[in-house]
C-alpha positions as CSV (number, residue, x, y, z in Angstrom):
1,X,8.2,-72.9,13.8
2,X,7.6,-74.9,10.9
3,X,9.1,-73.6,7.1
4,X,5.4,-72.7,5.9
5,X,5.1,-70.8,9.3
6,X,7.8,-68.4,8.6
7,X,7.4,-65.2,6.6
8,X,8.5,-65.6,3.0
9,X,10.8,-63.1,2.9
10,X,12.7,-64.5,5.9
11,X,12.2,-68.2,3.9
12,X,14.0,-66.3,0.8
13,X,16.2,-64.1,2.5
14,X,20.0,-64.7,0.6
15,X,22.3,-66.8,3.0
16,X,25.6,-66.0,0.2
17,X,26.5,-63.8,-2.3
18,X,25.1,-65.8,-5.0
19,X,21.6,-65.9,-3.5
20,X,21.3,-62.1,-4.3
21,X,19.5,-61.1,-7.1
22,X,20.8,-58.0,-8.3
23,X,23.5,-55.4,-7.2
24,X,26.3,-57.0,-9.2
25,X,28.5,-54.1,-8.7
26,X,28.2,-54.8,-4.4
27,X,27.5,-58.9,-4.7
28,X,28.9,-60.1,-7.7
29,X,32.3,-61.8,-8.4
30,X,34.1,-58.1,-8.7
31,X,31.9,-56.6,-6.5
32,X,33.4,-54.3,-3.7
33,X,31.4,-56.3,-0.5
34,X,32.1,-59.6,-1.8
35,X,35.7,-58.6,-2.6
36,X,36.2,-57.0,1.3
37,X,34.3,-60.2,3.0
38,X,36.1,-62.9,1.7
39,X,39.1,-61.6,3.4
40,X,36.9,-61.5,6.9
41,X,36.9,-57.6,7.0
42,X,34.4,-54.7,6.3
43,X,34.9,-51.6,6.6
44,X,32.3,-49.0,8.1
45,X,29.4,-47.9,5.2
46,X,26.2,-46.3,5.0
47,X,24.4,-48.8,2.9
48,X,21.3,-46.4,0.5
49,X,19.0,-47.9,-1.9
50,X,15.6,-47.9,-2.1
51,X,13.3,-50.5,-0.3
52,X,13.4,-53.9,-1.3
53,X,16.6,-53.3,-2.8
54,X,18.6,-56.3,-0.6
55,X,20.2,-54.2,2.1
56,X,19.0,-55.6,5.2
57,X,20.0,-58.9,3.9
58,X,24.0,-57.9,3.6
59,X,23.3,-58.7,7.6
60,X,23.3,-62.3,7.1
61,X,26.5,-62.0,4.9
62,X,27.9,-59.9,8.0
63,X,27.2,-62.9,10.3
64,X,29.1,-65.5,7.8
65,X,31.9,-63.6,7.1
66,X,33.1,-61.4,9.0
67,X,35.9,-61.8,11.5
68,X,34.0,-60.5,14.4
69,X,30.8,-60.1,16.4
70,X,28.1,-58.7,14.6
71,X,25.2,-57.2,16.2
72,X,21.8,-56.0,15.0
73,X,20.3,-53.2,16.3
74,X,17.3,-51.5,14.5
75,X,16.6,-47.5,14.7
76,X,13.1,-48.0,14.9
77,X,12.9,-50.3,17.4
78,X,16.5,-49.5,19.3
79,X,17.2,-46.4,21.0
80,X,20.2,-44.4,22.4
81,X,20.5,-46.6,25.3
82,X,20.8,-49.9,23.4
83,X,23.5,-48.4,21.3
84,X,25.2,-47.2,23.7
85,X,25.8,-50.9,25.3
86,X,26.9,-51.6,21.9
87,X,28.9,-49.2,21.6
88,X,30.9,-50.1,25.0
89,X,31.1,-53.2,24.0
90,X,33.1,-52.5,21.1
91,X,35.6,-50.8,23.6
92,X,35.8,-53.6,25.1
93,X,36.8,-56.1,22.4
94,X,39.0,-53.5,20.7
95,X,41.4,-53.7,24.2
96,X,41.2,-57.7,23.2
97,X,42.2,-57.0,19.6
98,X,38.7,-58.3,19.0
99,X,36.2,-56.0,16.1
100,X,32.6,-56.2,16.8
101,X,30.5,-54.9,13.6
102,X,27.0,-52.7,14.5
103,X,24.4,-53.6,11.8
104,X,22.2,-50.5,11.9
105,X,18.8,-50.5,10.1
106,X,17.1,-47.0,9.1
107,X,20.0,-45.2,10.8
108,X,18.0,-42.1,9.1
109,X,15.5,-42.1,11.7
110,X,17.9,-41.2,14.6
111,X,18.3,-37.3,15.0
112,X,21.3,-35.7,14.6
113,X,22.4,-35.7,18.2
114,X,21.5,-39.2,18.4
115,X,23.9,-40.0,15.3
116,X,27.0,-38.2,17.0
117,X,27.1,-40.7,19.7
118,X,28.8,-42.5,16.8
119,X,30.8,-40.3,15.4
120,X,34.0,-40.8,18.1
121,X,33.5,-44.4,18.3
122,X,33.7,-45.0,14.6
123,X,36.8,-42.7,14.1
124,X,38.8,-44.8,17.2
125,X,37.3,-48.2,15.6
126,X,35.8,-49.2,18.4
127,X,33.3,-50.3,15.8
128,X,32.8,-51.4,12.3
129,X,29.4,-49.7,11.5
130,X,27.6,-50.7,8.8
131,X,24.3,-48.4,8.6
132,X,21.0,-48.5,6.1
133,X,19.1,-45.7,4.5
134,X,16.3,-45.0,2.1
135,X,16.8,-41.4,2.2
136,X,20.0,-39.9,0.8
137,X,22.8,-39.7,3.1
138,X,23.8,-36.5,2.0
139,X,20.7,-35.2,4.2
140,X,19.7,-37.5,6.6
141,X,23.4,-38.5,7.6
142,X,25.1,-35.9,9.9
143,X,28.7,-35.0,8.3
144,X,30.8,-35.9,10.9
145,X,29.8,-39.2,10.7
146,X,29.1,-39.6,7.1
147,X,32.9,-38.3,6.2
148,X,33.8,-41.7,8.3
149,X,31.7,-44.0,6.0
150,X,31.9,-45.3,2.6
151,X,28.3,-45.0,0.8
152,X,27.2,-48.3,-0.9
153,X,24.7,-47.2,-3.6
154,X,21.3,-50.1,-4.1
155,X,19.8,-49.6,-6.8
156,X,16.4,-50.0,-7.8
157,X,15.7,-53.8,-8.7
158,X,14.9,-54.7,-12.4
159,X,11.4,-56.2,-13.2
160,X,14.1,-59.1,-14.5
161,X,15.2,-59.4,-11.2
162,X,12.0,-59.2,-9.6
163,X,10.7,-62.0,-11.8
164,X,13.9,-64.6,-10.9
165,X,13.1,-63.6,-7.1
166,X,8.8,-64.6,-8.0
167,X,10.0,-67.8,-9.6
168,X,11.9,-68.9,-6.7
169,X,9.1,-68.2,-4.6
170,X,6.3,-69.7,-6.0
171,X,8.3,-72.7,-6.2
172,X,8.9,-72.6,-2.1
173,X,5.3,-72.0,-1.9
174,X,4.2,-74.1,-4.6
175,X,2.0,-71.5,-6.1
176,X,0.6,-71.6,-9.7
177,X,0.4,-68.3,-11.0
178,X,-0.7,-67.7,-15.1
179,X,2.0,-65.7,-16.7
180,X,-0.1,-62.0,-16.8
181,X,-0.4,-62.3,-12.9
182,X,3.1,-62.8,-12.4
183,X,4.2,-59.6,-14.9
184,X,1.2,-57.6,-13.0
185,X,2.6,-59.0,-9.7
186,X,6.3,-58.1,-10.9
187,X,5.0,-54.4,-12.1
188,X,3.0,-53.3,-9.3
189,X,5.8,-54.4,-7.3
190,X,7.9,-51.4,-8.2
191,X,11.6,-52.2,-8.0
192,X,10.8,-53.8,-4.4
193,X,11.7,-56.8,-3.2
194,X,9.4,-57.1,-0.4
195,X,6.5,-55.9,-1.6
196,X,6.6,-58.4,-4.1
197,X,7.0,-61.3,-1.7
198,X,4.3,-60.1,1.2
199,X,2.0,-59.7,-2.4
200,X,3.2,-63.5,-2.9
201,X,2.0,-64.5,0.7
202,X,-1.3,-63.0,0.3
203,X,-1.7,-64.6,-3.4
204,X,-0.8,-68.1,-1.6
205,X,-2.8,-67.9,1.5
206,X,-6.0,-67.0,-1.4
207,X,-5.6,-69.4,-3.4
208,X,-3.1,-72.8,-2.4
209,X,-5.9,-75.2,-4.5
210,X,-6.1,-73.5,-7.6
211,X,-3.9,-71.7,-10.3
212,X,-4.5,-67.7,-10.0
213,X,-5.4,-65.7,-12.7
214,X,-5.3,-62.0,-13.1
215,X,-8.5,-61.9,-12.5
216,X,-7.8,-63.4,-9.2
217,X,-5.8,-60.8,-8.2
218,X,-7.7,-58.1,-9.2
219,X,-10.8,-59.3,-7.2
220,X,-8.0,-59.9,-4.3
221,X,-5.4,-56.9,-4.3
222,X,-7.4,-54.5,-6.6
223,X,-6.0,-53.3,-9.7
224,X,-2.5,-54.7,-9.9
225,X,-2.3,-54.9,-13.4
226,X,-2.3,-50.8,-12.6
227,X,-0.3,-49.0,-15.1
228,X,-0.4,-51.5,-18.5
229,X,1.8,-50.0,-22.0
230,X,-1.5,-48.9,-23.2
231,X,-2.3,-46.5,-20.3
232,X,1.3,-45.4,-20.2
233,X,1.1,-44.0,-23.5
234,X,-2.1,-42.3,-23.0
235,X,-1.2,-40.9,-20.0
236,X,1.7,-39.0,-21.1
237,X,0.1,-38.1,-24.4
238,X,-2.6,-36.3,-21.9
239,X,0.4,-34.9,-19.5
240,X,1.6,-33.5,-22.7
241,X,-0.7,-31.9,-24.4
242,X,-2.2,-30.3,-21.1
243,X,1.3,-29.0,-21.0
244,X,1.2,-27.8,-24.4
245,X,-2.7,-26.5,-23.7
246,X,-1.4,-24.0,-20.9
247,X,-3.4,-25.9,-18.5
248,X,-1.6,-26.6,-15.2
249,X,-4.6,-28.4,-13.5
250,X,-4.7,-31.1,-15.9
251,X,-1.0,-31.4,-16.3
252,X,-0.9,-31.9,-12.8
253,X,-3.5,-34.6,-12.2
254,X,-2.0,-36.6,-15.1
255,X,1.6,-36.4,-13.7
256,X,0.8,-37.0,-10.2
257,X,-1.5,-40.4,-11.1
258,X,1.3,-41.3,-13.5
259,X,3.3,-41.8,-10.6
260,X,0.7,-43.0,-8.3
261,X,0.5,-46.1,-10.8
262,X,3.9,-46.9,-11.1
263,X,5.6,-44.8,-13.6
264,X,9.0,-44.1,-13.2
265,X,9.6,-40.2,-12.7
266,X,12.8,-40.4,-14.6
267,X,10.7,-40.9,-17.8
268,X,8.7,-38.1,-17.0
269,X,11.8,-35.3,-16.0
270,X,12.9,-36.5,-19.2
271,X,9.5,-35.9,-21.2
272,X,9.6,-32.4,-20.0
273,X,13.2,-31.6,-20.9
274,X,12.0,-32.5,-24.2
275,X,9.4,-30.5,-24.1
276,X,10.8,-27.2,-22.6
277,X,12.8,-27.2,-26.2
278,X,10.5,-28.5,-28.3
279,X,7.3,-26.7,-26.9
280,X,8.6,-23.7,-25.1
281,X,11.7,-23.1,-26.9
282,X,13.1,-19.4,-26.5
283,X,9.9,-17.8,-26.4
284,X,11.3,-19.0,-22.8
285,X,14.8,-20.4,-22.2
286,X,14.7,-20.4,-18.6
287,X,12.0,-23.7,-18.9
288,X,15.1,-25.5,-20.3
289,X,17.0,-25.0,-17.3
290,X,13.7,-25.5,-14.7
291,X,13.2,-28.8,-16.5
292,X,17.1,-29.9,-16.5
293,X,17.5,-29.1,-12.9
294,X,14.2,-31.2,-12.1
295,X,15.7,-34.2,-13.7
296,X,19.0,-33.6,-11.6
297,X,16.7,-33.1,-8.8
298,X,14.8,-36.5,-9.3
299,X,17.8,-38.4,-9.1
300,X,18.8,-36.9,-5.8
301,X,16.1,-36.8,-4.2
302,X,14.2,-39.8,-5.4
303,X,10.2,-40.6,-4.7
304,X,8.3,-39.7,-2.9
305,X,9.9,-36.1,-2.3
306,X,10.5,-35.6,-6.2
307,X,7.5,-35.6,-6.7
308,X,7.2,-31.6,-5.9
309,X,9.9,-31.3,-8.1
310,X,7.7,-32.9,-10.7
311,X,5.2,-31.0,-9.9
312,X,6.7,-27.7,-9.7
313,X,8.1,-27.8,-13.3
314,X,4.8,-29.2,-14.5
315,X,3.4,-26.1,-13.6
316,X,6.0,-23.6,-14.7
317,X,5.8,-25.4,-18.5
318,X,2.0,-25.4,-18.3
319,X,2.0,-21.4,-17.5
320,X,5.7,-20.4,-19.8
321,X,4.8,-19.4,-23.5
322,X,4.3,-21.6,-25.9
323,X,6.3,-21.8,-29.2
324,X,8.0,-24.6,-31.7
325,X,10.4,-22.4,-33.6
326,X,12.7,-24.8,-32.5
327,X,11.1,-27.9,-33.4
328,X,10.3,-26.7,-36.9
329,X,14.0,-24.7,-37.5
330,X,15.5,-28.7,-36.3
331,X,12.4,-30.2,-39.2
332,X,13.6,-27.8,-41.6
333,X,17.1,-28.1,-41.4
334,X,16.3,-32.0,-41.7
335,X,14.9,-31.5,-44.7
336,X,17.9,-29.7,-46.7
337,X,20.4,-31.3,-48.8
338,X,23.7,-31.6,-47.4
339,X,25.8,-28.5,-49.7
340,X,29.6,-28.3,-49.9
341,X,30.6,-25.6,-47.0
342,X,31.7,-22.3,-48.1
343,X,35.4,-21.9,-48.5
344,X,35.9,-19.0,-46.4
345,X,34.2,-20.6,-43.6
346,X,36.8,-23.6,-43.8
347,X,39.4,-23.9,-41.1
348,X,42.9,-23.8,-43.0
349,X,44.8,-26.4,-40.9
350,X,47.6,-27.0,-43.4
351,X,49.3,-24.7,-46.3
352,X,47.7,-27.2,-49.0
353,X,44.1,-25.9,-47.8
354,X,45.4,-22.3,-48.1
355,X,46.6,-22.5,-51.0
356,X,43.1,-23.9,-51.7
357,X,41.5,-20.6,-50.6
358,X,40.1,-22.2,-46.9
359,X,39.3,-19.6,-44.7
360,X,40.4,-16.9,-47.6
361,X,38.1,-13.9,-46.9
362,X,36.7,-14.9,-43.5
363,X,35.8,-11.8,-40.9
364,X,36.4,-12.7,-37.2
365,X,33.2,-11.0,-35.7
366,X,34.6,-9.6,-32.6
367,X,37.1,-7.5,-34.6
368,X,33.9,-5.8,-36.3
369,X,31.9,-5.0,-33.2
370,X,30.6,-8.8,-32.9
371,X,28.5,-8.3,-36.1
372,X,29.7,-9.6,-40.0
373,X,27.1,-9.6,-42.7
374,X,27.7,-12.3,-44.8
375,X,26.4,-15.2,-46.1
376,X,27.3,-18.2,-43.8
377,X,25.2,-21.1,-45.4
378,X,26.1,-23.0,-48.5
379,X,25.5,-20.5,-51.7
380,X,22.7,-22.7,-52.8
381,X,20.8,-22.2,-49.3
382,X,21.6,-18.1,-49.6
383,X,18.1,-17.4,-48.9
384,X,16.8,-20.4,-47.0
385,X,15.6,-19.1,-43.6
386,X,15.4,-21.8,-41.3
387,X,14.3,-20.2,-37.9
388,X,11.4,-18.3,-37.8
389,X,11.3,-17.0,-34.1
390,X,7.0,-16.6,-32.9
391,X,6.1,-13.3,-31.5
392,X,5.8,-14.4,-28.1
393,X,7.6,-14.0,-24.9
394,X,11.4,-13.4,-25.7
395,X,10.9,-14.6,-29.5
396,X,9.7,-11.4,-29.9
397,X,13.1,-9.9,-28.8
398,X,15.0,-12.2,-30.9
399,X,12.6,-11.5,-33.8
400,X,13.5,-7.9,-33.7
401,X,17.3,-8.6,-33.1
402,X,17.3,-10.8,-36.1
403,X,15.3,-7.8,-38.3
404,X,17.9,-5.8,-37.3
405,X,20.9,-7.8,-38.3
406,X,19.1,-9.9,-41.2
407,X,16.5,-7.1,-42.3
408,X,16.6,-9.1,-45.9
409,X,15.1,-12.9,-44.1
410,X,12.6,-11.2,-41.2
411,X,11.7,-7.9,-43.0
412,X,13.6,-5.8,-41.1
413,X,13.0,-1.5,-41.7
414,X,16.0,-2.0,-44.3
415,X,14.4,-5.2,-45.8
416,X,14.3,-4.5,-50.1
417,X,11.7,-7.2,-51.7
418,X,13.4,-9.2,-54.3
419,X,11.4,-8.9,-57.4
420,X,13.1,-10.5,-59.6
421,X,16.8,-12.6,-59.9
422,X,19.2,-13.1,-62.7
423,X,22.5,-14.8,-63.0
424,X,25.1,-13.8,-65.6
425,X,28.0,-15.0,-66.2
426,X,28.5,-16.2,-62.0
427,X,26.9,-12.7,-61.1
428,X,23.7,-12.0,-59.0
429,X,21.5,-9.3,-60.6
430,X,18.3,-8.4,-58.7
431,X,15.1,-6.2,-59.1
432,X,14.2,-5.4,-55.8
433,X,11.6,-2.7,-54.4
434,X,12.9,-0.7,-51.2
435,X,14.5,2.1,-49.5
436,X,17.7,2.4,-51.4
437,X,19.3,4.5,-47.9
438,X,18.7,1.4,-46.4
439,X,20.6,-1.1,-48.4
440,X,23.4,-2.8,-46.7
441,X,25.6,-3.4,-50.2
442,X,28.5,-2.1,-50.0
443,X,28.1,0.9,-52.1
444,X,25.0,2.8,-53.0
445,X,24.8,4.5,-56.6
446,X,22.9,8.4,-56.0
447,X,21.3,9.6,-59.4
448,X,23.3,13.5,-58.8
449,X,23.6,16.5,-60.4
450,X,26.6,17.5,-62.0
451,X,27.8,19.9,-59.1
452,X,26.6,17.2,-56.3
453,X,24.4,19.3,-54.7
454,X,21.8,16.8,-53.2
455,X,18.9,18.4,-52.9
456,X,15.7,16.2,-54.1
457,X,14.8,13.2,-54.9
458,X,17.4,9.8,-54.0
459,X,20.0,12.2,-53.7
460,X,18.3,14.1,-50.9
461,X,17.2,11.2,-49.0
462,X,20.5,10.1,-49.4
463,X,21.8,13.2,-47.8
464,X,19.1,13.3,-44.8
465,X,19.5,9.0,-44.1
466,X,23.6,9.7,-44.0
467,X,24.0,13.1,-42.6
468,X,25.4,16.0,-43.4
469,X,29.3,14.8,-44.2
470,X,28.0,12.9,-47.5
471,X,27.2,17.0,-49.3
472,X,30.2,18.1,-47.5
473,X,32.5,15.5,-48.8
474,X,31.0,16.0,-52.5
475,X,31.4,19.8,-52.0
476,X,34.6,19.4,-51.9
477,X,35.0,17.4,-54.8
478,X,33.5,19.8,-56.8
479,X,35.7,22.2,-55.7
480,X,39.1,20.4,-56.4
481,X,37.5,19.0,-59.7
482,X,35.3,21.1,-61.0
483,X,31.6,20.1,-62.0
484,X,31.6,16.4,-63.1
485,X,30.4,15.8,-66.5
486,X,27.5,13.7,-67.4
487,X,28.4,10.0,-67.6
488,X,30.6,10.0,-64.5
489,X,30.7,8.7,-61.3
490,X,32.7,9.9,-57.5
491,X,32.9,8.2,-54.9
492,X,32.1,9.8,-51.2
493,X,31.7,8.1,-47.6
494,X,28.6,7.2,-46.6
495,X,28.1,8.7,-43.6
496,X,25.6,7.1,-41.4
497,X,24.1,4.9,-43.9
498,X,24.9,1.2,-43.7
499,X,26.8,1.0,-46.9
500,X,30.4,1.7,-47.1
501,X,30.4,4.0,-50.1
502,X,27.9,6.4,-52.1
503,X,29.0,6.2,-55.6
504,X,27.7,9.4,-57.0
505,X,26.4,9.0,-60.7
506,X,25.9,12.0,-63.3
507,X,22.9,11.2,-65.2
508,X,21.6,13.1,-68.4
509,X,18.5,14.8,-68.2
510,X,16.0,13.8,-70.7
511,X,15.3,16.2,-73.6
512,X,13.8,14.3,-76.4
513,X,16.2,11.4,-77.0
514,X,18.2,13.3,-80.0
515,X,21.1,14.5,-77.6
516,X,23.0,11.7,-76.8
517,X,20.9,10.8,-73.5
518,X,21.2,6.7,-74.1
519,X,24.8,7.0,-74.3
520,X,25.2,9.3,-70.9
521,X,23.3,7.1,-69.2
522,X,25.1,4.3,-70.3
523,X,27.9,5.6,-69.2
524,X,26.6,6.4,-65.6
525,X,25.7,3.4,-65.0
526,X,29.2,1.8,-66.0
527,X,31.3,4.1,-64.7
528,X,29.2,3.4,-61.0
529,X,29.9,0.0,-62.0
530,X,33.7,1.2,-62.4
531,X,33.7,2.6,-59.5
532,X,32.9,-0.2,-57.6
533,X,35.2,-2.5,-59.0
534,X,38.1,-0.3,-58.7
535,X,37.7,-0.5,-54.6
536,X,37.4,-4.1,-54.4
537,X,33.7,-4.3,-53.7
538,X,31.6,-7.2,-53.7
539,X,28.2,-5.5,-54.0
540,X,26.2,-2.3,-54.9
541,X,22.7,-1.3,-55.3
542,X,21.8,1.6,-58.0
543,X,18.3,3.4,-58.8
544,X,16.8,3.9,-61.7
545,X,19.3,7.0,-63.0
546,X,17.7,9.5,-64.5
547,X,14.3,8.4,-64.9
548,X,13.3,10.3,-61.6
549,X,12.7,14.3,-61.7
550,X,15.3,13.9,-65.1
551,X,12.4,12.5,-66.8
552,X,14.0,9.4,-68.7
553,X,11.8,7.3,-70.0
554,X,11.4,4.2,-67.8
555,X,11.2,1.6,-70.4
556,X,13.6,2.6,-72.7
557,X,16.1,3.2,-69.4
558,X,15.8,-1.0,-68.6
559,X,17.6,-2.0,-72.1
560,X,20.5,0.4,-71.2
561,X,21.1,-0.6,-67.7
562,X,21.0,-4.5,-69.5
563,X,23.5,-3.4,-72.4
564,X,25.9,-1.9,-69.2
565,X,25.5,-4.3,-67.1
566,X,26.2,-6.8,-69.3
567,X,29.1,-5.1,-71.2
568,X,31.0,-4.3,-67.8
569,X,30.7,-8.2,-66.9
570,X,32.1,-9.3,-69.9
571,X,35.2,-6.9,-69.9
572,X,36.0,-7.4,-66.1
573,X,35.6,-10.6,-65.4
574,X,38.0,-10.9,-62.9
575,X,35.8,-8.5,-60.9
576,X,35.2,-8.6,-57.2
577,X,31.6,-7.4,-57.2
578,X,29.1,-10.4,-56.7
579,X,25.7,-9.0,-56.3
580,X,24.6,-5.7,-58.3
581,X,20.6,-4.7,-56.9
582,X,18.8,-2.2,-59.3
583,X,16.8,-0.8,-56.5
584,X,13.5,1.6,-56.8
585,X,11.3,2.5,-54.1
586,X,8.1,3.1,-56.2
587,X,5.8,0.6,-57.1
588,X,5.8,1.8,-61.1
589,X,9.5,1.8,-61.7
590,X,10.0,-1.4,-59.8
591,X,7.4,-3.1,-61.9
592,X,8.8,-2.0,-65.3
593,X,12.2,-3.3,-64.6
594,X,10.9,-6.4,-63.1
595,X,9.2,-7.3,-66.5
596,X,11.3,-6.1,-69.6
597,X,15.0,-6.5,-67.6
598,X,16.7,-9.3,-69.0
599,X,20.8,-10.5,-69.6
């Protein structure tokens, strides 16, 4: 047979180790098979790669180096019987001190009984076997035998080496290909080997005159040019957004062609790991884990099997709900200015940050029933809210969760609305409008009577939100102390309420102005601020005193709460209290201190 008679891929087919293209880690000068042969031995491997990946050809290398008869059988051509004879001779050449080495192609395709004829035969080393596989061994190799072998792992050749193996070939066959026929040859080629060389033979025999074109080839082979960058893009931009549409039909049909035309599943495992965060998010967190696992199950399982896998996780995405809380709380923390970190939130490695108050003041959550309220971000980002959970699937959960524990960001039941904010002197003063039973500072101010008896009003919504203990607790106050005179201020429990502390506040009821009224309530208010300090507190929220069923004028109430306010800031400034709220449920009082409160 003459050299243009024989198939190419026989014609190319690597005598050495550096006529392989590829595999560096098995051929190159490091490589474990060239490492083993040079010294005349092998030992017995299942070699698994895809096709076209070069491991038939370790045969010839066999042949060349190795200290022993080799012998080719093939499992789709060879049966039981053959190997057998093989396998006896190997007994007989091991009585000799002689090794024979079995070369078995597709060793996959025997059953498992068929495969244990090995099994003892290895072990005693009657022979070296050296067996190839497409499918992974971890499946299609029985145990037994498989625990006796070394796997060699091929992998997938490179369009780079795919394009050295073209250019040695059209040189053999002194073809003259334009440079977009070989990419599209190279590309529709698909990591193998073979299929571009028996491409290459057709390509000759067509056209041996004359330089081919793509054109050529498309009129010959069809559309080998297939799957080109533009079509890659919009392919995935349709799997996508059929994805992100909820529609698994068309999700499918672009995923499945994708592959048909070439595209490498990996790259699309990973496009929906991206998407199960950035689409799905937690109004489903299980997609994150579907679409992981379907990536870890593409690279076991490789084409053409993954392709369920693919498929199956399509779907799921297509059909999980749909939000991009995620995407937009990533965007929006993007967007923020890097802001010193609080100091209590420092970790205080040595003495020096100690001493610089690190970690002063933190709360170790699981000692408070796995809940602190506080403000964790930097104090210029206090009220930034940067996850906004959707009310879908189990964003809707969280979104009630977070109500619950941050009723203030996702308007909670005990959410106050902020009307208006002041600083003074490095103190937070807020106008808000809300349920003052449902403030979560750490002490509440009640406008009371002075024998406590909380009948109307705050003071009996006080009473009802925090049970019963808050008017027995002032009861017996009163008792011990006797009424408590206008312009003071107790301090009870708070029962069930989420504050710490109710300060209790004596008010003066309104009788005309000429009775000392601006002064009592001056003095309610400072003494509730009093109060507070003395325990340490870092916050409290107060109502309008007084200007309930008392009857003090609302307007002329704002410039005393200011004067107090103001006055108990400048003579304790070494206070603990951070935030004071001047909180009113109705819509009338709120608005008045809203507009003529200032510091």
């Amino acid at each position: 047979m003459s050299i243009s008679e024989k198939p190419l891929n026989e014609l190319l087919r690597p005598k050495d180790f550096e006529d392989f293209v590829g595999q560096d880690h098995i051929f190159g000068d490091k490589g474990i098979l060239r490492r083993t042969l040079k010294t005349g031995n092998m030992f017995s491997s299942i070699l698994y790669g895809p096709p076209g990946s070069g491991k038939t050809s370790v045969f010839s290398l066999l042949k060349r180096y190795f200290n022993g008869e080799v012998v080719y059988l093939s499992s789709t051509v060879h049966g039981v019987s053959e190997i057998k004879n093989v396998l006896k001779r190997g007994e007989q050449l091991r009585k000799y001190g002689k090794k024979l080495l079995l070369f078995l192609d597709e060793i996959h395709r025997l059953n498992k009984n068929q495969q244990m004829v090995l099994v003892s035969h290895v072990e005693r080393g009657d022979i070296v076997l050296v067996a190839t596989t497409t499918e992974n061994p971890s499946f299609a190799i029985v145990p037994a035998l498989l625990s006796r072998c070394r796997i060699l792992y091929f992998k997938k050749l490179s369009d780079e080496d795919l394009m050295k193996i073209l250019k040695k070939a059209t040189r053999v066959l002194k073809l003259d290909l334009e440079e977009t026929a070989e990419k599209a040859i190279v590309k529709h080629s698909e990591g193998d080997a073979r299929k571009l060389l028996n491409t290459l033979e057709i390509v000759h025999q067509a056209f041996k005159n004359k330089r081919a074109t793509l054109e050529d080839l498309e009129t010959l082979l069809g559309n080998v040019s297939g799957y080109t960058k533009e079509s890659h893009y919009d392919f995935a931009s349709a799997f996508i957004k059929s994805m992100r549409g909820s529609d698994p039909n068309a999700a499918v049909y672009y995923l499945v062609k994708m592959i048909e035309m070439g595209e490498d599943p990996r790259f699309i495992a990973r496009r929906m790991i991206i998407f199960a965060s950035e689409d799905v998010g937690l109004a489903d967190p299980n997609a994150l884990h579907i679409a992981v696992s379907t990536s870890i199950a593409v690279e076991h399982v490789g084409l053409p099997e993954c392709l369920m896998n693919l498929v199956e996780c399509a779907i799921y995405l297509s059909l999980a709900p749909k939000s991009n809380s995620v995407y937009l709380a990533m965007k929006k923390a993007q967007e923020l200015l890097v802001e010193d970190v609080p100091l209590f939130l420092r970790n205080p490695v040595t003495e020096e940050m100690k001493k610089r108050g690190y970690g002063e003041g933190y709360l170790y959550p699981h000692d408070f029933g796995g809940f602190v309220k506080t403000n964790y971000l930097p104090e210029k980002l206090k009220g930034e809210v940067i996850f906004q959970p959707k009310r879908v699937g189990f964003e809707e959960e969280l979104f009630e969760r977070l109500k619950r524990l941050w009723p203030e960001k996702y308007g909670g039941e005990s959410m106050a609305e902020v009307r208006k904010e002041l600083e003074y002197k490095g103190k937070k003063i807020r106008i808000v409008k809300g349920d003052i039973t449902r403030e979560e500072a750490d002490a509440i101010v009640n406008a009371a009577n002075e024998y406590l008896k909380h009948g109307g009003g705050v003071a009996g919504a006080i009473v009802r939100a925090g049970g019963s203990v808050i008017q027995e607790e002032s009861d017996r106050i009163v008792q011990e102390r006797g009424r408590i005179p206008t312009g003071e201020a107790v301090v009870t429990g708070a029962g069930k309420l989420k504050a710490k502390y109710v300060i209790h506040a004596v008010g003066p009821v309104w009788r005309g102005g000429s009775h000392g009224e601006d002064e009592l309530l001056y003095k309610a208010v400072y003494n509730a601020l009093l109060r507070a300090h003395e325990l340490k507190l870092k916050s409290i929220s107060m109502p309008a005193i007084s200007t309930g069923i008392f009857g003090f004028p609302k307007e002329r109430a704002v410039g005393i709460f200011s004067k107090a306010i103001k006055d108990f800031i400048d003579q304790h400034p070494d206070t603990a209290l951070e935030e004071i709220r001047i909180c009113n449920i109705d819509e009338e009082t709120t608005k008045i201190f809203e507009e003529k409160f200032s510091v």
